[in-house]
VONUKE-139255 format. One record per residue (C-alpha): residue number from 0; residue in one letter; y, z, x. Coordinates in steps of 0.5 Angstrom, whole numbers, always signed. Each point is the difference from the previous one (the first is absolute). Example, Ala and Ser with C-alpha at 12.3 -4.5 7.8 and 13.67 -1.06 7.14 Angstrom:
2
<node><dodren>0</dodren><pafi>A</pafi><y>-9</y><z>+16</z><x>+25</x></node>
<node><dodren>1</dodren><pafi>S</pafi><y>+7</y><z>-2</z><x>+2</x></node>
***
This chain:
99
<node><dodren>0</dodren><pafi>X</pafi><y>+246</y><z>+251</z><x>+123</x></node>
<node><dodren>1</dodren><pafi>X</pafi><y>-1</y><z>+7</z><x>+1</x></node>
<node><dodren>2</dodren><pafi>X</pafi><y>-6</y><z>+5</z><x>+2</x></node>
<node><dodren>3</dodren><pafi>X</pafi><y>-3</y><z>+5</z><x>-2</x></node>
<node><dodren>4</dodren><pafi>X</pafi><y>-4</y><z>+3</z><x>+5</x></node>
<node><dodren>5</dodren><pafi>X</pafi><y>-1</y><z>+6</z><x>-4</x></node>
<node><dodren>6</dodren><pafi>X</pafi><y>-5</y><z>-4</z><x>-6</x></node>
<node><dodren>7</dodren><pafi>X</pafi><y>-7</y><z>+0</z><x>+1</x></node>
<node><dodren>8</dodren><pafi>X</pafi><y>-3</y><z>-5</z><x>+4</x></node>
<node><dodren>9</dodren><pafi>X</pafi><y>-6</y><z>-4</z><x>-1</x></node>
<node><dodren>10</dodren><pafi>X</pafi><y>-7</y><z>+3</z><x>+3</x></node>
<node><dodren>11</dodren><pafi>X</pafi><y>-5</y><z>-4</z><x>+4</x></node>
<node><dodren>12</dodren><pafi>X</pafi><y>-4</y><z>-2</z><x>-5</x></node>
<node><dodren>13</dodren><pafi>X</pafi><y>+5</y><z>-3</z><x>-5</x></node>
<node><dodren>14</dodren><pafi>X</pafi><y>+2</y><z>-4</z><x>+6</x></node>
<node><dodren>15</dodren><pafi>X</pafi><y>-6</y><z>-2</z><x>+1</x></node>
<node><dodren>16</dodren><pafi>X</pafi><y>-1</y><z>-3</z><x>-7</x></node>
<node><dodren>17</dodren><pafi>X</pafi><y>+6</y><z>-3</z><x>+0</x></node>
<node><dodren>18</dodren><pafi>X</pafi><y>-2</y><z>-4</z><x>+6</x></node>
<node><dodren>19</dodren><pafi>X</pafi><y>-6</y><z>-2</z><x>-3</x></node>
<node><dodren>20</dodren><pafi>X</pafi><y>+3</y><z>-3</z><x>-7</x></node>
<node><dodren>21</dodren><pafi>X</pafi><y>+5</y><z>-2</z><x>+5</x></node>
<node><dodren>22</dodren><pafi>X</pafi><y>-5</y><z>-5</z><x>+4</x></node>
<node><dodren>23</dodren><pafi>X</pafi><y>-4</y><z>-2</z><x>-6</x></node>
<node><dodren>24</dodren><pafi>X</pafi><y>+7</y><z>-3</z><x>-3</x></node>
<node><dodren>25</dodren><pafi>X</pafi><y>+1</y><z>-3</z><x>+7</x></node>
<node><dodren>26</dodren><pafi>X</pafi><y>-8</y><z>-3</z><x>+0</x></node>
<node><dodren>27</dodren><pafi>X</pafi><y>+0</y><z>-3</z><x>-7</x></node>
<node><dodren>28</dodren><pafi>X</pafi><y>+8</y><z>-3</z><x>+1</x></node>
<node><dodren>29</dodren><pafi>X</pafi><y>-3</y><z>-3</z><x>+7</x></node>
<node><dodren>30</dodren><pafi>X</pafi><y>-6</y><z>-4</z><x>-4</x></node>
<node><dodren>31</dodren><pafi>X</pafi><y>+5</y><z>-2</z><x>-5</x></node>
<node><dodren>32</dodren><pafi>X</pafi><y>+4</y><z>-3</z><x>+5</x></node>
<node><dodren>33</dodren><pafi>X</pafi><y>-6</y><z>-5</z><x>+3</x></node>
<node><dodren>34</dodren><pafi>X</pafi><y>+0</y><z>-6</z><x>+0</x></node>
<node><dodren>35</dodren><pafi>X</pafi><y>-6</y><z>-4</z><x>-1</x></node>
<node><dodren>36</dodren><pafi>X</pafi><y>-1</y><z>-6</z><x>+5</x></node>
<node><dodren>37</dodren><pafi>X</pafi><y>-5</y><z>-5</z><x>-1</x></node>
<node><dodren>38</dodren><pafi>X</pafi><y>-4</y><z>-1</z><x>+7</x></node>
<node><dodren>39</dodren><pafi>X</pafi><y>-1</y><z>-8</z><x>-1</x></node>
<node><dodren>40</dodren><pafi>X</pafi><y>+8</y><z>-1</z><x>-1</x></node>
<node><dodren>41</dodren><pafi>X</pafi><y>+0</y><z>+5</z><x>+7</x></node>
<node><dodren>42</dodren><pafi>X</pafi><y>-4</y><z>-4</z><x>+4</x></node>
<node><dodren>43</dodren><pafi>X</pafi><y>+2</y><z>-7</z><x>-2</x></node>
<node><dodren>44</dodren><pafi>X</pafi><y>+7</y><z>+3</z><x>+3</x></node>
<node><dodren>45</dodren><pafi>X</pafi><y>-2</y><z>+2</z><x>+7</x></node>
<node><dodren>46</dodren><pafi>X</pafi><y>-1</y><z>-6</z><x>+5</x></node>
<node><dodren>47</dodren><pafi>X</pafi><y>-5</y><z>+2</z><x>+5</x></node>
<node><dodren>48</dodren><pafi>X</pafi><y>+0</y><z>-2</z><x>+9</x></node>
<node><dodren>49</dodren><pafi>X</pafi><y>-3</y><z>-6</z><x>+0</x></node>
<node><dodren>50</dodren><pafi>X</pafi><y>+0</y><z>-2</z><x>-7</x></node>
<node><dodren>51</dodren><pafi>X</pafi><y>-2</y><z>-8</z><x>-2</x></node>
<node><dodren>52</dodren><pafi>X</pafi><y>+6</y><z>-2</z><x>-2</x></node>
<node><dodren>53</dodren><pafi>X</pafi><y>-1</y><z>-8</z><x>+0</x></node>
<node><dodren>54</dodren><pafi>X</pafi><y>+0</y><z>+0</z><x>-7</x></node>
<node><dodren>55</dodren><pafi>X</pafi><y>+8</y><z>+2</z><x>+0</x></node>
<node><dodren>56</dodren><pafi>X</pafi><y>+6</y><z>-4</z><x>+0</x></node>
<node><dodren>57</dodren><pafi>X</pafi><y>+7</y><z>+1</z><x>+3</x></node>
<node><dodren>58</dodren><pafi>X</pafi><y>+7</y><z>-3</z><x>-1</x></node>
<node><dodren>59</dodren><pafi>X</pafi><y>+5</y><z>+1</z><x>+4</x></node>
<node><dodren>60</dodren><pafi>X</pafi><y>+7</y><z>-3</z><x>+1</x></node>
<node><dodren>61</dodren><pafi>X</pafi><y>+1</y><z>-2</z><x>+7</x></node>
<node><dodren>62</dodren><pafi>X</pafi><y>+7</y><z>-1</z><x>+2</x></node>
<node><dodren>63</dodren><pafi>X</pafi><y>+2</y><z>-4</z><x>+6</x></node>
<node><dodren>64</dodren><pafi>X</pafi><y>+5</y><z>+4</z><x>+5</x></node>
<node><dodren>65</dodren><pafi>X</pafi><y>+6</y><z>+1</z><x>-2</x></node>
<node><dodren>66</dodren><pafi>X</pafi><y>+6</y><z>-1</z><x>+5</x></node>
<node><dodren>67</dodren><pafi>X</pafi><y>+2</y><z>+7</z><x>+2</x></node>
<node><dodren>68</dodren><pafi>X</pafi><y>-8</y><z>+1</z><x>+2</x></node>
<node><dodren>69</dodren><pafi>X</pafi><y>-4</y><z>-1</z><x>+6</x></node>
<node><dodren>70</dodren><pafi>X</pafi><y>-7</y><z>+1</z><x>+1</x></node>
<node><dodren>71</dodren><pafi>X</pafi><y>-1</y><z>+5</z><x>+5</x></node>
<node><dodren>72</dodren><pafi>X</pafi><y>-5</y><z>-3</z><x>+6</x></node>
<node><dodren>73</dodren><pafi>X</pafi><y>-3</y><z>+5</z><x>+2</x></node>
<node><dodren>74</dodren><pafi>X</pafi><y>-3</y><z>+2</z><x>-7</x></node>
<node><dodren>75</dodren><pafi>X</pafi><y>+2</y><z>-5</z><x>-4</x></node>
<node><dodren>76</dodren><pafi>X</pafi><y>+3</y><z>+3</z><x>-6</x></node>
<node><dodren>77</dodren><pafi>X</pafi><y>+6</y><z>-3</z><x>-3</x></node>
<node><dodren>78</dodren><pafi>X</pafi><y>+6</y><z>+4</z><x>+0</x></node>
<node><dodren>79</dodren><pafi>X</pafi><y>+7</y><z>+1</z><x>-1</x></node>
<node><dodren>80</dodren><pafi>X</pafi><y>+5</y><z>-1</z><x>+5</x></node>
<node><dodren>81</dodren><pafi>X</pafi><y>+2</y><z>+7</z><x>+0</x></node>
<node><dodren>82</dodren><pafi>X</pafi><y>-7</y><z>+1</z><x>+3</x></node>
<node><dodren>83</dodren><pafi>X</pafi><y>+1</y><z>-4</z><x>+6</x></node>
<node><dodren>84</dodren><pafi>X</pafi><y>-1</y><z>+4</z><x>+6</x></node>
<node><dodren>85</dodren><pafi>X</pafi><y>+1</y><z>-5</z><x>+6</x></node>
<node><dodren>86</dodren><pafi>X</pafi><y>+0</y><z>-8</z><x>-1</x></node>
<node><dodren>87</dodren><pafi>X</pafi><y>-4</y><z>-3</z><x>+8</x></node>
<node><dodren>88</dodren><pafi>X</pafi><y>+3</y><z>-8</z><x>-3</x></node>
<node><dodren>89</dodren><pafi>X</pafi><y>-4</y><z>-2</z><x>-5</x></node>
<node><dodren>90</dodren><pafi>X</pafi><y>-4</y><z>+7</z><x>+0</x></node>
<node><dodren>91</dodren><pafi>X</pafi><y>+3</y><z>+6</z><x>-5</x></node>
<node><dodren>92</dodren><pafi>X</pafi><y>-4</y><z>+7</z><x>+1</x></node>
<node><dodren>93</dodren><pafi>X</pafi><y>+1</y><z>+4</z><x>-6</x></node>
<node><dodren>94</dodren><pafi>X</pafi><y>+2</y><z>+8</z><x>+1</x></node>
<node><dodren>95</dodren><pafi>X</pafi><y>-7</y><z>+2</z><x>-1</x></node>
<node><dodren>96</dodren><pafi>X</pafi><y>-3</y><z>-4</z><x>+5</x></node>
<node><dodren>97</dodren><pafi>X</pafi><y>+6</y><z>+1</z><x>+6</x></node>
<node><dodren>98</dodren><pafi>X</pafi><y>-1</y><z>+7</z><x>-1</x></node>
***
């Protein structure tokens, strides 16, 4: 699109203006966007150090070692095979305990 520097420009106190409207539609548009968030659903969320959490119940599946695993016996992970970093008999050090 062309230019034509040759038209009236805007004076200060248009530009003004236009920048007041234009920071009331922005202020009424960021109220509408909000959403309220209810305090007690918040709160209930949040898990705080040294919480009591006797009262909670925890189910995992424990799977026995596989045969292409090894427990490590430095930190006593078990890992994939592709881990192991050096093998001392029946001792397996993984990558991340060797280095």
């Amino acid at each position: 699109m062309a230019t034509d520097y040759d038209s009236p420009r805007k004076t200060d106190d248009e530009m003004s203006e236009d920048s007041l409207e234009e920071l009331k539609a922005r202020r009424a548009d960021k109220t509408a966007g909000a959403v309220d968030v209810d305090e007690a659903d918040l709160a209930e969320s949040l898990e705080l150090p040294g919480a009591d959490l006797s009262n909670e119940e925890l189910s995992v599946r424990v799977l026995p070692r596989q045969a292409d695993e090894f427990t490590c016996s430095r930190c006593f992970l078990v890992h994939h095979r592709s881990q192991l970093a050096k093998q001392d008999g029946n001792q397996f050090v993984c990558k991340e305990c060797a280095a």
